[in-house]
C-alpha positions as CSV (number, residue, x, y, z in Angstrom):
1,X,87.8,56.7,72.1
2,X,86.8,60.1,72.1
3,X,87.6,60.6,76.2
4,X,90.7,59.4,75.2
5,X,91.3,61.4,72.4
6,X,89.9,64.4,74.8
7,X,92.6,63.6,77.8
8,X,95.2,63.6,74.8
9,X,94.6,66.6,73.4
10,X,93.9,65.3,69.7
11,X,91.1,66.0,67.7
12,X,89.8,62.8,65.9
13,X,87.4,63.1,63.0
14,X,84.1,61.4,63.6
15,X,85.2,59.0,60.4
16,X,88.4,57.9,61.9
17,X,86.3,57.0,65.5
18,X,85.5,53.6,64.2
19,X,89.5,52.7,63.4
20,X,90.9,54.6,66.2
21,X,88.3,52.5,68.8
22,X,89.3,49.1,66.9
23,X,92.6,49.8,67.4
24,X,92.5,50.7,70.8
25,X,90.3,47.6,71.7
26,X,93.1,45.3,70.0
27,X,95.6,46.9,72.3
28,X,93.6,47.0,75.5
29,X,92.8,43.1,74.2
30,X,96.8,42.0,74.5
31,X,97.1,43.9,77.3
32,X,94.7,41.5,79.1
33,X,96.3,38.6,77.5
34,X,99.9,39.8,78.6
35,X,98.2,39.3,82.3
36,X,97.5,35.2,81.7
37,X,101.1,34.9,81.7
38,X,102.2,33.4,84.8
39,X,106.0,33.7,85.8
40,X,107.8,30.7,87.0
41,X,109.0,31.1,90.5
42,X,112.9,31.9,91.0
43,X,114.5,29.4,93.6
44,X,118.3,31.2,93.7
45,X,118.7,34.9,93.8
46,X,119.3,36.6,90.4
47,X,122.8,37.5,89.7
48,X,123.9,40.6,88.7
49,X,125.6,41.1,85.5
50,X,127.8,43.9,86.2
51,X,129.9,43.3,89.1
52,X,130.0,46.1,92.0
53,X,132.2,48.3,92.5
54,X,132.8,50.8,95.2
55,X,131.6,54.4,94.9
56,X,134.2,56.7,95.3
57,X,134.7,60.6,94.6
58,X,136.8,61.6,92.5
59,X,138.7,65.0,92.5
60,X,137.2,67.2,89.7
61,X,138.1,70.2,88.0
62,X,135.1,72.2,88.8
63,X,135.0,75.5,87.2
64,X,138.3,74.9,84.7
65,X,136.1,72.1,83.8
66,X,132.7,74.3,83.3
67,X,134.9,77.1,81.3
68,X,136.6,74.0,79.1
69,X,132.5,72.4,78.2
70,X,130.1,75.4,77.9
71,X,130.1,77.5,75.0
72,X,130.0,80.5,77.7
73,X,129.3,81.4,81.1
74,X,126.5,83.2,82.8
75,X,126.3,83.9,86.7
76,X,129.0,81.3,86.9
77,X,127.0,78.7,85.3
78,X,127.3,76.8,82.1
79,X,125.0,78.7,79.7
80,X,123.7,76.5,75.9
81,X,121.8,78.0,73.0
82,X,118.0,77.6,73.1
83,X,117.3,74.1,70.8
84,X,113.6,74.6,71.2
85,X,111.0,76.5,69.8
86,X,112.5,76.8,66.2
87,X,113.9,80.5,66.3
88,X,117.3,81.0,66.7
89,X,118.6,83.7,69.3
């Protein structure tokens, strides 16, 4: 548990080791059951729910279409306020 814990960057206490590694041992335990399953062989192709459809392009209207969706533009590109890092600009 504590490799683990290491290659995850946490830092477990030495009092919740004991939990943690129960825990992780019930998990790694279903895993292994999950792998008894056998899957029953398919005798017609599965069919797809959605039907096809041809691709096709589509005339866009590029940079009217840019100017209309971003807030503002910078070096002709769509530019958003920064949503990380919790300061606002």
């Amino acid at each position: 548990m504590r490799h683990v814990a290491a290659l995850a960057r946490l830092r477990v206490s030495e009092e919740d080791l004991p939990a943690l590694t129960h825990q992780l041992s019930r998990i790694v335990s279903y895993i292994d059951q999950l792998k008894e399953i056998r899957e029953e062989p398919r005798s017609e192709p599965r069919l797809s729910a959605t039907p096809l459809r041809e691709d096709l392009t589509l005339p866009g209207k590029g940079r009217e279409a840019l100017e209309e969706n971003s807030p503002r533009l910078l070096h002709d590109h769509g530019a958003v306020p920064r949503v990380v890092g919790g300061v606002k600009p």
